[in-house]
Each structure stands twice: as structure tokens, then as C-alpha cells.
C-alpha positions in Angstrom: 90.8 97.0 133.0 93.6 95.1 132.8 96.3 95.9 130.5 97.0 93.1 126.5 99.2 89.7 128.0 102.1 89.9 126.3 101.9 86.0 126.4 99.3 84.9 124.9 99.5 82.7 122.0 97.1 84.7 119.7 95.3 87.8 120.0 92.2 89.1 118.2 92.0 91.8 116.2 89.8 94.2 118.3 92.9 93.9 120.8 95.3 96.1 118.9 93.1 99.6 118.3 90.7 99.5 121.5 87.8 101.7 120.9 88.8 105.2 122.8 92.1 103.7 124.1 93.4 107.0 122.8 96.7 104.8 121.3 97.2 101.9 120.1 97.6 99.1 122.9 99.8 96.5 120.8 103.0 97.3 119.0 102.6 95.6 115.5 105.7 93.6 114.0 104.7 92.7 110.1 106.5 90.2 109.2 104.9 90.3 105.1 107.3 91.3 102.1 107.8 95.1 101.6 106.0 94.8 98.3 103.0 93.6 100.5 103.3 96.3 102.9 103.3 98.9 100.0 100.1 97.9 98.9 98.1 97.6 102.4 100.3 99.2 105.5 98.8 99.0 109.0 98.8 102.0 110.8 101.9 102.5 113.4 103.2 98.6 112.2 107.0 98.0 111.9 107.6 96.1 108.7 110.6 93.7 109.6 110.1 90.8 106.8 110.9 87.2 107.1 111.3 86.8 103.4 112.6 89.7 100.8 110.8 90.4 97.9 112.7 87.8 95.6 112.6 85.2 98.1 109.0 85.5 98.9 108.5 85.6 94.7 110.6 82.1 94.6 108.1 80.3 97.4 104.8 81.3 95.9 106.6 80.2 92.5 107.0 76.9 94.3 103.8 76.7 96.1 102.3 77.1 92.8 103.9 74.3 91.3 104.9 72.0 94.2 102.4 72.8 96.6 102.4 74.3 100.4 105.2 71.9 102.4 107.5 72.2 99.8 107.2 76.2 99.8 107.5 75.7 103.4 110.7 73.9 103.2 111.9 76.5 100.2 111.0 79.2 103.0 113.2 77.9 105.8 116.2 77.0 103.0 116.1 80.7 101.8 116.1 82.3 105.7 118.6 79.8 107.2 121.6 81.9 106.5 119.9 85.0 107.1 117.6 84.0 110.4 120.1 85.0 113.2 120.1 88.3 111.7 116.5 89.0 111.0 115.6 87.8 114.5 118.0 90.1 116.0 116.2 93.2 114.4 112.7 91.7 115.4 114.6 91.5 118.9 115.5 95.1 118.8 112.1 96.3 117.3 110.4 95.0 120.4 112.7 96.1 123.2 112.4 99.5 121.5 108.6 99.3 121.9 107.0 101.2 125.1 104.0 98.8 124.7 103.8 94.7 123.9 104.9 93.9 120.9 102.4 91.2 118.1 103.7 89.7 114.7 101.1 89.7 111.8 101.6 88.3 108.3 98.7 88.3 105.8 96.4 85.5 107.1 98.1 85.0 110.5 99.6 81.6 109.3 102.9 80.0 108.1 105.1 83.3 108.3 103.7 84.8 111.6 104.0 81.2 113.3 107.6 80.3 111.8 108.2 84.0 113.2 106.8 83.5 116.7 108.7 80.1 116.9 112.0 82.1 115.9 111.0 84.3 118.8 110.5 81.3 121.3 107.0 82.2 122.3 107.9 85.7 123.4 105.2 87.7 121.5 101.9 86.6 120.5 100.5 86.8 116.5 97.1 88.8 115.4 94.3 86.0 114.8 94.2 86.0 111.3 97.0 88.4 110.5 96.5 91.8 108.4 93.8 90.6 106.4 91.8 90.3 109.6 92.9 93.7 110.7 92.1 95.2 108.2 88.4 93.7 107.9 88.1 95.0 111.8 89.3 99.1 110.9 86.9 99.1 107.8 84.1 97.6 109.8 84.9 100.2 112.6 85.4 102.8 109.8 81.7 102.5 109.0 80.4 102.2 112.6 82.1 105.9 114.0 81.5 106.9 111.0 77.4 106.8 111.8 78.4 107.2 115.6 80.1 110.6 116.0 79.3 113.7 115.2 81.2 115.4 113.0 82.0 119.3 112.1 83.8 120.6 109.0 86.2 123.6 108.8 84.9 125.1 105.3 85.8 128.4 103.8 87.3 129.2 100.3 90.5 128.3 99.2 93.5 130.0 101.1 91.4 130.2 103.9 93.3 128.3 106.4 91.4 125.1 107.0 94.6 123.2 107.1 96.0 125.3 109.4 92.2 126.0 111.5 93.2 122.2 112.0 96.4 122.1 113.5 96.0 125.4 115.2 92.8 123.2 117.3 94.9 120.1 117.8 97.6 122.2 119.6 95.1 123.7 121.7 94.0 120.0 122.5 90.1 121.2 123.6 88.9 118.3 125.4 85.6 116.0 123.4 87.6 117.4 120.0 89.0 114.7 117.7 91.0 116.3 114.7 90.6 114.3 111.0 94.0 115.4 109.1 92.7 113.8 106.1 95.4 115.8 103.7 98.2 114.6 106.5 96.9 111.0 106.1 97.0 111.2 102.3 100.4 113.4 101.5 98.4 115.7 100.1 97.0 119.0 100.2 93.6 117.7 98.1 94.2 120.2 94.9 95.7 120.3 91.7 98.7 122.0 93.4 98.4 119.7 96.6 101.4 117.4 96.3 103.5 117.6 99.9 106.6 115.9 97.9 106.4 112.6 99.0 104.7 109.6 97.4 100.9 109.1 98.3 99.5 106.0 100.7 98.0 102.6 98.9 94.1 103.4 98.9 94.2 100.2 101.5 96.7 102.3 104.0 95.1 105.7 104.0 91.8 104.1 104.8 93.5 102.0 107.3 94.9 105.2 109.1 91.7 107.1 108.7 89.7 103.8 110.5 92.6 103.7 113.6 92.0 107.2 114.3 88.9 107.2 114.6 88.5 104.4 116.5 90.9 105.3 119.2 89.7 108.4 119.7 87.4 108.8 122.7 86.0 112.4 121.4 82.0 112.7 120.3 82.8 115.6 117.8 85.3 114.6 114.7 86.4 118.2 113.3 87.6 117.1 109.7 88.3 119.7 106.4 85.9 120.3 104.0 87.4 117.6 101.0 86.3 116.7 98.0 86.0 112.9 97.3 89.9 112.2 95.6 92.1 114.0 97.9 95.2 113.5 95.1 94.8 110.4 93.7 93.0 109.0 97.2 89.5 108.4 97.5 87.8 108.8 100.4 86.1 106.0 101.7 82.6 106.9 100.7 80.4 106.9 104.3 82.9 109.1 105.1 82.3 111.6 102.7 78.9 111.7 102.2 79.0 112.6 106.4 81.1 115.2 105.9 78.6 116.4 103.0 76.2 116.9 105.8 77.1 117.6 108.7 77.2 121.6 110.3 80.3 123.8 109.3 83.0 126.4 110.9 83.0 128.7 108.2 86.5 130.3 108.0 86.3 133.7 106.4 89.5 136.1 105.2 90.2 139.0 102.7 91.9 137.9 99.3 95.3 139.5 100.4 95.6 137.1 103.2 94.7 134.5 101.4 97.3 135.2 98.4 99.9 135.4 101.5 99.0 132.2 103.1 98.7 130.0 99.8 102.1 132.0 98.5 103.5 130.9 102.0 102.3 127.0 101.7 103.3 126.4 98.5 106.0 128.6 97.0 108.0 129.8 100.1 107.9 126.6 102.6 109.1 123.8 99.7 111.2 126.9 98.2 113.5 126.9 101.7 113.2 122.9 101.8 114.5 122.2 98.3 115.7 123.7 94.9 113.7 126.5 94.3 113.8 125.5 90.4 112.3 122.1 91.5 109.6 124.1 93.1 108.7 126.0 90.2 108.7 123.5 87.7 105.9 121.5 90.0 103.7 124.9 90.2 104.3 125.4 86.3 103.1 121.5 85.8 100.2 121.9 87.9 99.2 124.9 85.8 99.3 123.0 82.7 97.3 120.2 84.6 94.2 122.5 84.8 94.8 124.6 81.6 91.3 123.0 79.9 89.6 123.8 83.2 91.4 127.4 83.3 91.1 128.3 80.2 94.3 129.0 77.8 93.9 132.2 78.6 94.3 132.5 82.0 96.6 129.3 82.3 99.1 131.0 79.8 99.2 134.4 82.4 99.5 132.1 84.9 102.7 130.5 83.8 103.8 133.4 82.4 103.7 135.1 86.1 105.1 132.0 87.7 108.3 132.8 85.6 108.0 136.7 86.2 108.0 135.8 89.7 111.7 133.7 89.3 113.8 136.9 89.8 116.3 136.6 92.7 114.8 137.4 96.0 111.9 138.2 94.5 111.0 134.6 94.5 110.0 135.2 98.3 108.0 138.3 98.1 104.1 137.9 98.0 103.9 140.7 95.9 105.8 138.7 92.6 103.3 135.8 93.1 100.3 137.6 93.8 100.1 138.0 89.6 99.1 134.3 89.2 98.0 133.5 92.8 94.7 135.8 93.3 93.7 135.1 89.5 93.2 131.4 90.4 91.6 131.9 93.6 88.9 134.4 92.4 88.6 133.5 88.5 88.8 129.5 89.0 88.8 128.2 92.8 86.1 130.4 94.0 83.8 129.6 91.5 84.2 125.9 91.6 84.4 126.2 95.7 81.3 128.4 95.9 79.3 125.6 93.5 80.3 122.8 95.7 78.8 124.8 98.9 75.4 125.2 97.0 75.5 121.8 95.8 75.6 120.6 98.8 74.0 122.9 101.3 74.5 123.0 105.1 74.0 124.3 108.7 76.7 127.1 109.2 77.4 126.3 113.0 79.9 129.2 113.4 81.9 131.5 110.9 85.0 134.1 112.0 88.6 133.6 111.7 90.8 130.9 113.3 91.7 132.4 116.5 87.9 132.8 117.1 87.3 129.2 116.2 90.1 127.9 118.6 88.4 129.9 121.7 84.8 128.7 120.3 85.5 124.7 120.1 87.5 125.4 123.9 84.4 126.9 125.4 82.0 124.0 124.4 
């Protein structure tokens, strides 16, 4: 098949994420205003704006109240001093890319043309620009989706799922696509799941969720038993409601590995990152997030622990956390976990331990 023409004029959606291509076959420039970008990001674009923030705030002002040509002329006013500059990063952005570069603005009109005419022709623009693209990865969202199969690493917290995940993806088993939803979402998917960095748009982690998919040419999807908001993310709904029925790989571990690993995850890997105080104040705040779900009880031992455990080197012993770790995993995590399972029963493909589930998906 032959490889995208770098030289064509336009190119249609579909051309960017070819089903199974395994990566993307385009290199995207997005040429929109970081404030539209933060709202609706396209997965592996470069956001290299023709128009700032302000100055894209100042033409809609004036398209509003004079109408398209004159925002048109505003436009090419407010880039003039600026355009040498703004084409030479768009210059560098491309010659840095291994594949052929497109531009894409919102609708694939004024801004991606202007852009493309700065550029002399050299790249083409997406027909119909991100709002296009993004009505092609939702519509591809739903068909794999219906079209693969899909397998989900469930087990109580602590468990490993996360790390079942990557331990597969480094093992690479061929037919085996692997879901990070949590990476895709900067988040771990509980109260305590925050990776320290801001969370995607809703419109961006669906967007990522669609591409992978879709250039994956696996039949089986192994994904992490989620619940629906994975922090403050929902998942798109076909999606969960799959993962809600298809068979799991039922990870199973005693409670004093599980205290080890979630000590590991969430108080000893940020603790060596950043200020250890910073790091306790979060696991104190997401106590006090579930204290009406924990009961004040149990939330005030909790904190109360958390500080116990704030004692020099102690910080980084299991042992000092284990006090307010295995109370929330049996008395509050376990229950609610173990509900969810019966609420929504399914086929148990396979259950043991990660190694065993690596060698397992390898021999398929």
C-alpha cells in the first residue's frame, strides 16, 4: 500500500489513524489557540498556534461585530510582525517529524489555509480540521468498541492490575493490545489516585482512548477493571459497559503484599519525587475526601496513622503505614470492590498472580 502524499492539498480524516497501522501515519501541526487545544487535544498533535489566546479573543470579538473579512484582515494585522517567527517553529516542527507532517485548526478553514499558504504548499490540512477528527475517533471509538474482544485484569485493590498491565506490554505477546486507561486519564481511578499532574479535557482522554484502539491491529484489548469516573473522567459509556462484560484475569495476592505494593505506589514513589510533606498532606486530604464513606471512625485512625507514620526514615518502612493502609483495603475497598464483582458478574477466564498471567496471554 502506498505510503500518505505529503502533497496533497487536503487529506481526509481516516488518513491520519489508519485502522491497525500500529502508529499514526500523519504527523499533526494544530494550528488552534492553546485555550482550544486545552479543551479538545488530538492525540500525538503539536500545538504550534497562529493566533495567541488574546489575539484569537480580539478576531472573534471582531467577527462578532464586523463580520468574517474584517476578522480576517484583524488576523493577518495581529500575525504580521510575528509570522516569520511562528513559521519558522512550524518549519522546525515538521523537519523534526519522522513521518509527513498536516496542519488542522477547528473546521479546516481560514487558519489552517492562511497556515498552509505561509508554508507555501509544503504540507497538506485535515478536511475539515479537528472537529472532523474528532467526529472520525468517536465513530471508530464505538465501532472497536463492538469489534474486539476484550479481557479485564480484575482483583482487589493492591492487587497489581496497573502493574499486570505494564508487566504484559513489556512482554509485547503478539494479538495483545494493552488499554492504560489510568495512563490516559493521569490517574490511578481512586480517591487516592491523583499521579500529580492535571487530568485530560473529557474531549482528549476519549480522543486518546479512540486512537489506540484504532491503530492497534490486536483482536484481544486487555484493559483494567475501572469504574465509570476514573478521577474526574468518565469513560465513554460503550466502553464501559464492554468492559462490564467481558471474561476476566483474576489477579489474586495476600494482604501483606498488597499493603507493600499500594505503600510503594503511593507513599514511597511520589515521597522520592517530591516533598514528602506534600505527599502526606494529599494522602491526609484524600482521607478526609471519603471520611462519610469511611466512617469518622475509621477516617480519624486513619489520619491519625498517616501522621504516626511521619517519623524520619520511618516514612519509608511498610511497617509505619501498614496502620492505615490494610484497614482501608479490608474494612472499606474490599467491601465496595467485592459488591461491584457481584453486581456485575462474569466469566473468570484465568486467576493466579502476574508472572502467571504474562506466560498465560504469551502462550495463546
Amino acid at each position: 500500500m502506498p505510503g500518505p502524499d505529503p502533497h496533497a492539498v487536503e487529506i481526509d480524516p481516516q488518513a491520519v489513524w489508519p485502522l491497525g497501522a500500529g502508529a499514526p501515519a500523519f504527523h499533526l501541526l494544530d494550528v488552534r489557540a492553546p485555550v482550544e487545544v486545552q479543551k479538545h487535544a488530538l492525540p500525538g498533535a503539536e500545538n504550534v498556534p497562529i493566533l495567541t489566546d488574546e489575539e484569537r479573543r480580539e478576531v472573534g470579538a471582531c467577527y462578532h461585530q464586523r463580520g468574517h473579512d474584517a476578522a480576517v484582515e484583524l488576523g493577518v494585522a495581529l500575525t504580521a510582525p510575528h509570522r516569520g517567527a511562528r513559521v519558522a517553529r512550524w518549519r522546525a516542527a515538521i523537519a523534526a517529524s519522522s513521518t509527513p507532517t498536516a496542519l488542522t485548526g477547528w473546521r479546516g478553514g481560514d487558519r489552517s489555509a492562511i497556515a498552509q499558504g505561509w508554508l507555501e504548499g509544503e504540507v497538506p490540512r485535515v478536511r475539515g480540521g479537528a472537529k472532523a477528527l474528532r467526529r472520525y475517533l468517536m465513530a471508530a471509538l464505538d465501532e472497536q468498541v463492538a469489534q474486539r474482544r476484550f479481557l479485564v485484569v480484575a482483583g482487589l485493590t493492591g492487587s497489581g492490575k496497573t502493574e499486570a498491565l505494564h508487566a504484559v506490554a513489556a512482554a509485547a505477546p503478539s494479538d495483545v493490545h494493552v488499554l492504560d486507561l489510568e495512563a490516559f486519564a493521569h490517574h490511578r481511578g481512586s480517591a487516592f489516585g491523583g499521579h500529580g499532574e492535571q487530568q485530560p479535557a473529557q474531549a482528549t482522554f476519549e480522543n486518546r482512548v479512540a486512537a489506540s484502539l484504532l491503530l492497534s491491529p490486536a483482536s484481544l484489548v486487555l484493559v483494567e477493571d475501572e469504574a465509570r469516573h476514573v478521577g474526574r473522567v468518565l469513560l465513554p459509556k460503550e466502553l464501559w459497559q464492554r468492559v462490564k462484560r467481558a471474561p476476566v484475569a483474576l489477579l489474586e495476592g495476600q494482604d501483606d503484599e498488597r499493603v507493600a505494593r499500594i505503600a510503594e505506589e503511593y507513599v514511597f514513589e511520589p515521597s522520592r519525587a517530591g516533598a514528602r510533606d506534600a505527599v502526606k498532606q494529599r494522602l491526609l486530604g484524600s482521607v478526609g475526601k471519603l471520611h462519610k464513606r469511611l466512617g469518622g471512625k475509621l477516617a480519624q485512625s486513619c489520619a491519625a496513622a498517616i501522621e504516626a507514620a511521619d517519623d524520619g526514615d520511618a516514612w519509608f518502612s511498610v511497617g509505619a503505614h501498614d496502620p492505615w493502609i490494610r484497614p482501608l483495603l479490608v474494612d472499606y475497598y474490599d467491601h465496595h470492590y467485592r459488591q461491584e464483582l457481584a453486581r456485575y458478574p462474569r466469566e473468570v477466564a484465568w486467576r493466579g498472580d502476574i508472572p502467571g498471567l504474562v506466560r498465560w496471554l504469551a502462550a495463546r
